[in-house]
C-alpha positions as a Markdown table, in Angstrom:
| # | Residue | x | y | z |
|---|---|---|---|---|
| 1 | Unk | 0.0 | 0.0 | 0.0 |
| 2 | Unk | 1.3 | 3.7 | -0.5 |
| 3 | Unk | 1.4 | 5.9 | 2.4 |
| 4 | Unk | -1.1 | 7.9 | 0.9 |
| 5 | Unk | -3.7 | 5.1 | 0.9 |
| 6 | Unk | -3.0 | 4.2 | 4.3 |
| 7 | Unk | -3.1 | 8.0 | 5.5 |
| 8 | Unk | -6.6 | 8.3 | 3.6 |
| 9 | Unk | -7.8 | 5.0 | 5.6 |
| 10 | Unk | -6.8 | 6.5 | 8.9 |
| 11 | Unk | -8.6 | 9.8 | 8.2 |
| 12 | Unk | -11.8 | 7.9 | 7.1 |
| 13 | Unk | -11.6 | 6.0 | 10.6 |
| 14 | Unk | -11.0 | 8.9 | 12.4 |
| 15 | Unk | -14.1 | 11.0 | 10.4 |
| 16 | Unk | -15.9 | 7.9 | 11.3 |
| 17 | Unk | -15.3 | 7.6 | 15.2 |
| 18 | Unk | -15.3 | 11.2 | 15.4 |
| 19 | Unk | -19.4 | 10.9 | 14.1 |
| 20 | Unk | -19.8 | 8.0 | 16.4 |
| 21 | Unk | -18.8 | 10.3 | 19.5 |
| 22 | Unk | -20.9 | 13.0 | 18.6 |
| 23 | Unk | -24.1 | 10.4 | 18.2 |
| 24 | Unk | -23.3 | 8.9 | 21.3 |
| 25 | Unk | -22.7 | 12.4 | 23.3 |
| 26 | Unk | -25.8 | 14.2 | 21.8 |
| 27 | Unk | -28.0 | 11.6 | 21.9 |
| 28 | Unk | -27.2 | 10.3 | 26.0 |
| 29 | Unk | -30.3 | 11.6 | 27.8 |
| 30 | Unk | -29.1 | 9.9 | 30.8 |
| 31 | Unk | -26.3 | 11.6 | 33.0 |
| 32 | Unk | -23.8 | 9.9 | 35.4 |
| 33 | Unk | -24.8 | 11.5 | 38.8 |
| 34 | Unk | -21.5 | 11.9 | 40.5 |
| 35 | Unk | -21.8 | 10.9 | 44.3 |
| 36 | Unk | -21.3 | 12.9 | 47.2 |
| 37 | Unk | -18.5 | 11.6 | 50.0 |
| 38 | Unk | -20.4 | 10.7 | 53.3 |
| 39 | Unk | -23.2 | 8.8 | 54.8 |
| 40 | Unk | -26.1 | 8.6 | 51.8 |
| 41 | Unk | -29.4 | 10.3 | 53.1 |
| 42 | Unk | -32.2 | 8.7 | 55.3 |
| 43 | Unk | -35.1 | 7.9 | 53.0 |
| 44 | Unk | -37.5 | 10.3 | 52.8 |
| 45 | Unk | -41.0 | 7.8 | 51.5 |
| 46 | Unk | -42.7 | 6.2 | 53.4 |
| 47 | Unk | -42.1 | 2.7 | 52.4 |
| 48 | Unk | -39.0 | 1.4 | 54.0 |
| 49 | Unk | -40.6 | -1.1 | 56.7 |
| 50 | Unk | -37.8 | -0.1 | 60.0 |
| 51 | Unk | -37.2 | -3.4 | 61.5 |
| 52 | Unk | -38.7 | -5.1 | 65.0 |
| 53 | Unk | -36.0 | -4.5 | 67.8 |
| 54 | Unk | -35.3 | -7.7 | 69.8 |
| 55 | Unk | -36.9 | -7.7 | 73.0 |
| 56 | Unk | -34.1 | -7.1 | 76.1 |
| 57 | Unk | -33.4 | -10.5 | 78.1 |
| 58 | Unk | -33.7 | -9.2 | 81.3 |
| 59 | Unk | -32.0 | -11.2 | 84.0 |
| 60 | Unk | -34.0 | -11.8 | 87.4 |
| 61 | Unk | -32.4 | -11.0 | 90.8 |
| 62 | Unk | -32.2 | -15.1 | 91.2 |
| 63 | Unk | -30.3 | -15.6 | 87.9 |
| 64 | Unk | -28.3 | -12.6 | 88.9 |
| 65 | Unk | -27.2 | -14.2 | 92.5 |
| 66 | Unk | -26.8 | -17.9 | 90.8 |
| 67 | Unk | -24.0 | -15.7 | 88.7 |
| 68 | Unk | -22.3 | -14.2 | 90.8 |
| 69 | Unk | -22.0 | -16.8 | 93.1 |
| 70 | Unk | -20.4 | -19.2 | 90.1 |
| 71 | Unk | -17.8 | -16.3 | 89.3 |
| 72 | Unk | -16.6 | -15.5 | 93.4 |
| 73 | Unk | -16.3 | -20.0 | 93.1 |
| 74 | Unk | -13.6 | -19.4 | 90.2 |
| 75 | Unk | -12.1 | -16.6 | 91.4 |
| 76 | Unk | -12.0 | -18.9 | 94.7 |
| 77 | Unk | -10.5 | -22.0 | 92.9 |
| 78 | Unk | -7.8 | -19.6 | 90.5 |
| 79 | Unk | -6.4 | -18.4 | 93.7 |
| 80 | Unk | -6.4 | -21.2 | 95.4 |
| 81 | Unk | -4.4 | -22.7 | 92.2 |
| 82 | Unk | -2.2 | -19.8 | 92.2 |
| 83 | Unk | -0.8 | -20.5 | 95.8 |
């Protein structure tokens, strides 16, 4: 090939990807929104369902006495292992 076919090949290329970007950037309706840096904001409709908190184990004075009175027998038997 002569370098002035292969010059008129690369200009018909570039004429043609140079049409193709001007199709493509005229004719996107839909833009990239760009994000904002942070914690996204709280949803303003009223469809999100906000989930059912556990319900608190409360421990009765009984329990409460039955585990401390476990804990001071450990701490009992680590010091008496310790001496």
């Amino acid at each position: 090939m002569a370098l002035k076919q292969v010059i008129a090949l690369i200009d018909a290329e570039i004429a043609t990807l140079r049409e193709a970007r001007a199709l493509l950037a005229a004719g996107s309706a839909v833009t990239v929104v760009k994000r904002k840096a942070g914690r996204p904001p709280k949803v303003q409709t009223g469809t999100a369902t906000i989930p059912k908190r556990k319900k608190k184990h409360n421990l009765s004075p009984e329990g409460r006495a039955r585990i401390a009175e476990a804990a001071r027998k450990r701490w009992a038997s680590q010091r008496k292992a310790a001496k």
